[in-house]
C-alpha positions in Angstrom: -0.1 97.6 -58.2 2.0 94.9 -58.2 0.3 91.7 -59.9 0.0 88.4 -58.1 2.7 86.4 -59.9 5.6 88.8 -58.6 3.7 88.7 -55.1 4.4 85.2 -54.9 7.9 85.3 -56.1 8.7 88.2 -53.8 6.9 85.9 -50.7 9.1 82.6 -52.1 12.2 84.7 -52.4 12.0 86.0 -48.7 11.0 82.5 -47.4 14.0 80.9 -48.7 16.5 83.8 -47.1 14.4 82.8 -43.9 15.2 79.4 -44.5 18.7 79.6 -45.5 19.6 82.1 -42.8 17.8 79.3 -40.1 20.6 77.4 -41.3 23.1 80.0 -40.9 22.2 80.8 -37.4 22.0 76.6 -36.8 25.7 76.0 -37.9 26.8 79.1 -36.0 25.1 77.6 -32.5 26.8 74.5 -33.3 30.3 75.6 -34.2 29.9 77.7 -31.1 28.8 74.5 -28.8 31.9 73.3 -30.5 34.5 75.2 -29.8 33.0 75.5 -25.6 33.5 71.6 -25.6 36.7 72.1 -27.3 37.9 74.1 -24.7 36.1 73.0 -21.8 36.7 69.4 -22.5 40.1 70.0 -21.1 39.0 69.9 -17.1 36.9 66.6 -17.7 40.3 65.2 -19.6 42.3 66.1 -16.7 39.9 65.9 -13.8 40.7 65.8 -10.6 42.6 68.8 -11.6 41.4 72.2 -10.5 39.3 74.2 -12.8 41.6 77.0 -15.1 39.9 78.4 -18.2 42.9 80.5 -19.1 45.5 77.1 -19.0 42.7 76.0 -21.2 42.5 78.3 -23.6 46.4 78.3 -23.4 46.8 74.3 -24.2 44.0 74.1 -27.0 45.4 73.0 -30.3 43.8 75.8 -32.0 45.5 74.5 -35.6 43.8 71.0 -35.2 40.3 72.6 -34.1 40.6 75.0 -37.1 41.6 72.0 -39.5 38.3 70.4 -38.4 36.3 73.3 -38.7 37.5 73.4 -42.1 37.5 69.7 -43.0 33.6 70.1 -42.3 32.6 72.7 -44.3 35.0 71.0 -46.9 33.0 67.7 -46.6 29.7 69.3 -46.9 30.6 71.4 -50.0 30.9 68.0 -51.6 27.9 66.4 -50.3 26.1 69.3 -51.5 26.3 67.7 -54.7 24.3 65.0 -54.0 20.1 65.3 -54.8 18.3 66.2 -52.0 14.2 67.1 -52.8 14.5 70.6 -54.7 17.1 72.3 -52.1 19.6 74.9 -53.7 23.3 74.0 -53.3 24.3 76.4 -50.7 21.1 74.9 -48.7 22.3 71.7 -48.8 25.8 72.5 -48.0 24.3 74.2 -44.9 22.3 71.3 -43.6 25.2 68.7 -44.2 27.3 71.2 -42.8 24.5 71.2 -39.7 24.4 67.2 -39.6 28.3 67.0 -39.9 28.8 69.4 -36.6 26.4 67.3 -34.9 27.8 64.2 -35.1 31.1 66.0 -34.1 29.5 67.6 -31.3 27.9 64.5 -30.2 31.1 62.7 -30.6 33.1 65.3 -28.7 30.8 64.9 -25.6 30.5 61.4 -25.6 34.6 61.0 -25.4 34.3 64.4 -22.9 31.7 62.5 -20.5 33.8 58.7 -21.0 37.3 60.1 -20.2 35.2 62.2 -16.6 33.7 58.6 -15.7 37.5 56.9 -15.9 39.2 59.5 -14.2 36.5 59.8 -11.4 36.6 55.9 -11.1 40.4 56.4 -10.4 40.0 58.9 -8.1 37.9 56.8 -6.4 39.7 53.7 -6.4 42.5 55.6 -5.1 41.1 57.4 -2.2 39.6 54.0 -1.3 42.8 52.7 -0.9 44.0 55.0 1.2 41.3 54.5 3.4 41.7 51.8 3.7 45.6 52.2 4.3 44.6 54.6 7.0 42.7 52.1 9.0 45.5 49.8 8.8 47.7 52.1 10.0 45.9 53.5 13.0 45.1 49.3 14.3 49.0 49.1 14.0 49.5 51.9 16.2 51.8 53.7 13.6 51.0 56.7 11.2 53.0 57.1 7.5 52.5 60.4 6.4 52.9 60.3 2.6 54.2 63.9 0.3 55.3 64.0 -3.0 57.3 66.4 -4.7 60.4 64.9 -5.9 63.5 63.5 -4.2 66.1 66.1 -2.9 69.6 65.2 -1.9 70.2 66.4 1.2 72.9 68.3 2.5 75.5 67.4 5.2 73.7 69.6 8.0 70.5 67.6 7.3 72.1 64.1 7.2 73.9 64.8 10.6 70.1 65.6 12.1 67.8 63.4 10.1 68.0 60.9 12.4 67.3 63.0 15.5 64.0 64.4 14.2 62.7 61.4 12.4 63.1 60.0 15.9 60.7 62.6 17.7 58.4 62.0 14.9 58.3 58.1 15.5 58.3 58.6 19.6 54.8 60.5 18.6 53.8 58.1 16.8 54.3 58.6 13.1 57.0 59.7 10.1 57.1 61.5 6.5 57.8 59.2 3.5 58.4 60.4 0.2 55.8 59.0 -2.8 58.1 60.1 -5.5 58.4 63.1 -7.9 55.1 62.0 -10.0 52.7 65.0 -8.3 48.7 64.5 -9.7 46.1 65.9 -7.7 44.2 62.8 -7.5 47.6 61.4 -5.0 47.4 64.8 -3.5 43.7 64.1 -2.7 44.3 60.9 -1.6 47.1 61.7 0.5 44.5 64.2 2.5 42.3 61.9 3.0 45.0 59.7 4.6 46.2 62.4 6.6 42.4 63.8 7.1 41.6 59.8 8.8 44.7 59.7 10.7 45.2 62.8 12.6 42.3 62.5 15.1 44.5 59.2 16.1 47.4 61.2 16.5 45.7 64.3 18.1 44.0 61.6 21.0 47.7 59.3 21.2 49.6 62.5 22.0 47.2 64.1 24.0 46.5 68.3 23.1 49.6 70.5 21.9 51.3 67.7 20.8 52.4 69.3 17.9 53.9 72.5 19.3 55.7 70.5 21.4 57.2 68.2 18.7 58.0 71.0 16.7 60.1 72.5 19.8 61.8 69.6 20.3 62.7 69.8 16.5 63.5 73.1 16.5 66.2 72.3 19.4 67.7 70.0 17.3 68.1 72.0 14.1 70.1 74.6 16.5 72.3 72.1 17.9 73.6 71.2 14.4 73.6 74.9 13.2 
């Protein structure tokens, strides 16, 4: 029968593999947390942008996440030097390790949630604007349908019958103008809303099949210069 002396050490030994392993399984939730925000952090960085986990993934600077990681555990390897009640040295490498990843991970969402509220604000501020364009627009009487995508030089064929179909457009009361070849999805979204305001304007000024009859009037002059 064992005596009650190696009881107790056996007990004490087993309580500190509990505790150390509670550390284990602490720092291993939080460099997990981590590396979610990490990656995840990319579509509040570039919001309005549509959701893709895989670009993500792609685009995370894996070497500079990995150099953290390890500048951690680094840093609390030297802490662990320092007194701390009756702790063993691997323990107290694991809970500055714990401490270090939480101000990280604290850190890391703070910036996450700061750079969402800017870009949202921008969004906003821009889609009011072109509100507010749109209601200009429609007291004028005339609609400017904004598209970006880039600047193309156009060909001889399209010089010779630009005119002609910008005309149409204009006699139903609108015409396309090019934004530039800067292309963000918060324009994009604010060019929808423009067009999403103006084209019950449109659809009551022209009267119903407007379009279809534009576009045969367009497609009569595309085959006179063919």
């Amino acid at each position: 029968m064992n005596s009650l002396p190696s009881q107790i050490l056996y007990v004490s030994g087993n309580l500190k593999q509990s505790f150390v392993r509670k550390w284990i399984i602490i720092n291993t939730t939080l460099a997990f947390l981590i590396l979610n925000v990490f990656i995840l952090g990319y579509y509040f960085l570039r919001y309005p942008d549509d959701f893709n986990i895989m670009r993500y993934i792609k685009d995370a600077e894996w070497k500079g996440y990995g150099l953290t990681i390890l500048g951690l555990i680094v840093a609390a390897a030297i802490l662990s030097f320092l007194p701390l009640r009756n702790y063993e040295q691997k323990t107290k490498a694991a809970i500055f390790l714990v401490a270090l990843q939480g101000l990280l991970l604290s850190l890391s969402v703070f910036k996450m949630v700061d750079a969402f509220k800017q870009n949202k604000n921008e969004l906003d501020k821009l889609i009011t604007e072109y509100r507010e364009k749109a209601d200009a627009d429609i007291k004028k009487g005339f609609i400017e349908v904004e598209y970006a995508g880039g600047l193309e030089l156009p060909n001889e064929q399209e010089l010779k019958m630009g005119p002609a179909i910008d005309s149409v457009r204009r006699l139903n009361g609108f015409s396309y103008r090019n934004s530039g070849c800067i292309v963000s999805s918060d324009l994009i979204m604010a060019q929808e809303e423009y067009e999403k305001l103006t084209k019950p304007y449109l659809d009551k000024r022209n009267g119903p099949g407007w379009e279809k009859r534009m576009e045969q009037r367009i497609a009569e002059i595309r085959k006179k210069y063919r």
